[in-house]
C-alpha positions in Angstrom: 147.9 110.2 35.7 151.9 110.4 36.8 153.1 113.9 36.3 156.3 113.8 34.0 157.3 117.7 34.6 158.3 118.5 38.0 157.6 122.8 38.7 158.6 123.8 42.3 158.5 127.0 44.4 161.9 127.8 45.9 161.2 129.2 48.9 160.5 127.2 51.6 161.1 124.0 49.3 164.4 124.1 47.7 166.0 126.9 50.0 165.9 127.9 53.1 165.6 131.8 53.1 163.3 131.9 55.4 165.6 134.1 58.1 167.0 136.7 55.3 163.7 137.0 54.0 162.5 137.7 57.4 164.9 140.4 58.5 164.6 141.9 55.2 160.5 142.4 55.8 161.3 143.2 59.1 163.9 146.5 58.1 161.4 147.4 55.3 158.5 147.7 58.2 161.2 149.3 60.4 161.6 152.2 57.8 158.0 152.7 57.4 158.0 152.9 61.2 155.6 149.9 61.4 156.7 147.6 64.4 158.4 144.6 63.8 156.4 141.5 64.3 157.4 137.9 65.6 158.8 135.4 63.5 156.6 132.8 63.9 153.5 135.5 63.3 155.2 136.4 59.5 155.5 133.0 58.9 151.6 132.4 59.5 151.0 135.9 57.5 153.4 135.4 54.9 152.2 136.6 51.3 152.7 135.5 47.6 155.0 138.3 47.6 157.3 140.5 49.7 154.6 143.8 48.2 152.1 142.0 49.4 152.6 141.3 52.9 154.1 145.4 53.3 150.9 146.3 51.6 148.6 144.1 54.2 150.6 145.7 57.4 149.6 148.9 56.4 152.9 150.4 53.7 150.8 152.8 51.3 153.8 153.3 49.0 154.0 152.1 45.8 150.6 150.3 45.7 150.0 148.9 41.7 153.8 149.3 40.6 157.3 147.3 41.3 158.1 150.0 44.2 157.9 147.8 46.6 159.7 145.0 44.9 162.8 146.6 43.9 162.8 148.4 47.5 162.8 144.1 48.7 165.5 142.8 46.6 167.7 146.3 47.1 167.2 145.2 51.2 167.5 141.6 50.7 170.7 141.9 48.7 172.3 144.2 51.8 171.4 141.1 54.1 173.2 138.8 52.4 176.2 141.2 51.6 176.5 141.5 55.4 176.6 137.4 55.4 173.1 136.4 56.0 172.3 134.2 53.4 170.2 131.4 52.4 171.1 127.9 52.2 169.7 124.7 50.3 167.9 121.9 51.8 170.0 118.7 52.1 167.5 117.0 49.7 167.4 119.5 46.9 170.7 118.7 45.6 170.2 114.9 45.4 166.4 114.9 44.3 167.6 117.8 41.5 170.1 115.2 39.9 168.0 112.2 40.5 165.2 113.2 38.3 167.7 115.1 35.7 169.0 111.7 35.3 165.8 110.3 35.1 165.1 113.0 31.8 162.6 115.0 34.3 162.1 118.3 33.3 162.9 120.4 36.2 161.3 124.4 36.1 161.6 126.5 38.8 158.5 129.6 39.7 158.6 132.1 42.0 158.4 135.3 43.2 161.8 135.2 44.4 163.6 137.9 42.3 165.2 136.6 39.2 169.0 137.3 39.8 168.7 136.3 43.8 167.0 132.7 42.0 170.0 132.3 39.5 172.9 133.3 42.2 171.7 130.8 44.5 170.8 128.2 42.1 174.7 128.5 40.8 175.7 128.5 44.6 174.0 125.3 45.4 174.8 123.6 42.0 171.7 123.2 40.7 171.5 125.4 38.0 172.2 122.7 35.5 169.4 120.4 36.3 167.0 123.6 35.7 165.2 123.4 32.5 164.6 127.1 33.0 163.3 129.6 36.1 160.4 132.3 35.9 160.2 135.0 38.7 156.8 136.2 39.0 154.1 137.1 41.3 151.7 135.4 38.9 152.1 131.8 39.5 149.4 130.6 37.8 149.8 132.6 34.3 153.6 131.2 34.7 152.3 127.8 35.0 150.0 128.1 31.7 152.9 129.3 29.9 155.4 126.6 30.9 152.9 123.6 30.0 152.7 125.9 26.5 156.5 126.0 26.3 157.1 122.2 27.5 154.3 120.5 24.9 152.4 119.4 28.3 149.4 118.7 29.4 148.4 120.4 32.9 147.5 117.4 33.9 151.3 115.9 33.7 152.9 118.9 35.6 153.3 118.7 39.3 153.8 122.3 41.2 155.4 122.1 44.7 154.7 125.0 46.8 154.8 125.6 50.6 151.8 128.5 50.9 148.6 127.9 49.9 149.2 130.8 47.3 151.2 128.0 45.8 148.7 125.3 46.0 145.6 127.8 44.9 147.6 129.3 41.7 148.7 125.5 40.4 145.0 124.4 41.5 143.7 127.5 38.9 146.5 126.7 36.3 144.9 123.1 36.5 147.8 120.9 37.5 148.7 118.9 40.3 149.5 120.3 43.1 151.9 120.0 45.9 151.9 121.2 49.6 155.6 121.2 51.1 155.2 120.5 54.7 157.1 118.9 57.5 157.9 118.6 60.8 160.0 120.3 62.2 158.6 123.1 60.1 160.1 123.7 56.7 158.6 126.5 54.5 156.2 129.2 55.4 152.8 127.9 55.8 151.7 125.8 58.1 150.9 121.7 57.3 147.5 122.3 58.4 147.0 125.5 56.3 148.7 123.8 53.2 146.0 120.7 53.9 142.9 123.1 54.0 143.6 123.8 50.4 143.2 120.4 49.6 146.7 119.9 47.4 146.9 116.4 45.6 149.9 115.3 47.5 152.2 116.2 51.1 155.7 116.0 51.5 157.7 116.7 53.9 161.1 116.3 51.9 162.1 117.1 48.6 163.0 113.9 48.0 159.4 112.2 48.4 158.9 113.3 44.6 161.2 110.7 43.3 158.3 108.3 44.0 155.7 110.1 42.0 157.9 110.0 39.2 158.5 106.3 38.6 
């Protein structure tokens, strides 16, 4: 069955945060005086959330509560007021208006907090091709509730994500499933880690989707 609803991660498959985001856990460790760790290495250890990666290198504060979260987005908004900021994909822009003029529904999930979604979704001019955008760090109870909202079958959404948090939450939420990949690397996760999880399709561009939805 073709999917007729596309749901997509943002980061690491519609922008390219992956440096901000990395300073940002990397000042966050500094103040707990963990060390900092290599780029690369984050990448390959990267959470479904900012909390949980802090949590798994060893930061005790805040454990069960949105500490941790608000601490990220109060760092992450620093970083980008001192001009490190993310940018789009080149393919987001024309696969976004492709399928809205195809009558695609378009829905955005992520843990990416909500405001920091909406500012760069207005910066890179997609915002009007977004049916609508849920922050969360629970993916798959996000996923339920949008097929609830849209009048969908599971079955006929497609979820593109670019961790295998991504492809394990859409896998539960029981719709297809995504792994953004590519060479030179693009998201967080590895090809080969997002292929272990056994998603339903690979890309390595954005705009790869348009031939899923004939």
């Amino acid at each position: 069955m073709r999917p007729k609803v596309l749901t997509t991660d943002w980061s690491g498959v519609v922008s390219d945060d992956r440096i901000p985001v990395y300073e940002t856990n990397m000042r966050l460790l500094e103040r707990y005086e963990i060390p900092r760790i290599e780029f690369d290495d984050w990448l390959s250890l990267s959470k479904g959330s900012a909390s949980e990666f802090l949590i798994y290198m060893g930061v005790e504060e805040g454990r069960g509560s949105d500490y941790l979260e608000n601490l990220y987005k109060g760092e992450l908004d620093v970083l980008e007021g001192e001009g490190t900021i993310p940018e789009a994909y080149d393919d987001s822009y024309p696969t976004f208006r492709e399928l809205n003029q195809r009558g695609i529904p378009i829905v955005v999930i992520s843990s990416h907090p909500e405001e920091n979604l909406r500012n760069e979704a207005e910066r890179y001019d997609l915002l009007a091709f977004i049916q609508f955008m849920i922050s969360t760090r629970n993916k798959e109870r996000a996923l339920r509730k949008t097929c609830k909202r849209l009048e969908v079958l599971p079955s006929s959404v497609l979820y593109i994500g670019d961790t295998v948090y991504d492809i394990r939450a859409g896998k539960k939420a029981g719709v297809l499933t995504g792994g953004m990949g590519g060479e030179p690397r693009r998201g967080y996760h590895s090809d080969q880690k997002l292929r272990e999880e056994s998603p339903d399709y690979m890309f390595s561009d954005l705009g790869e989707v348009l031939g899923i939805f004939i």
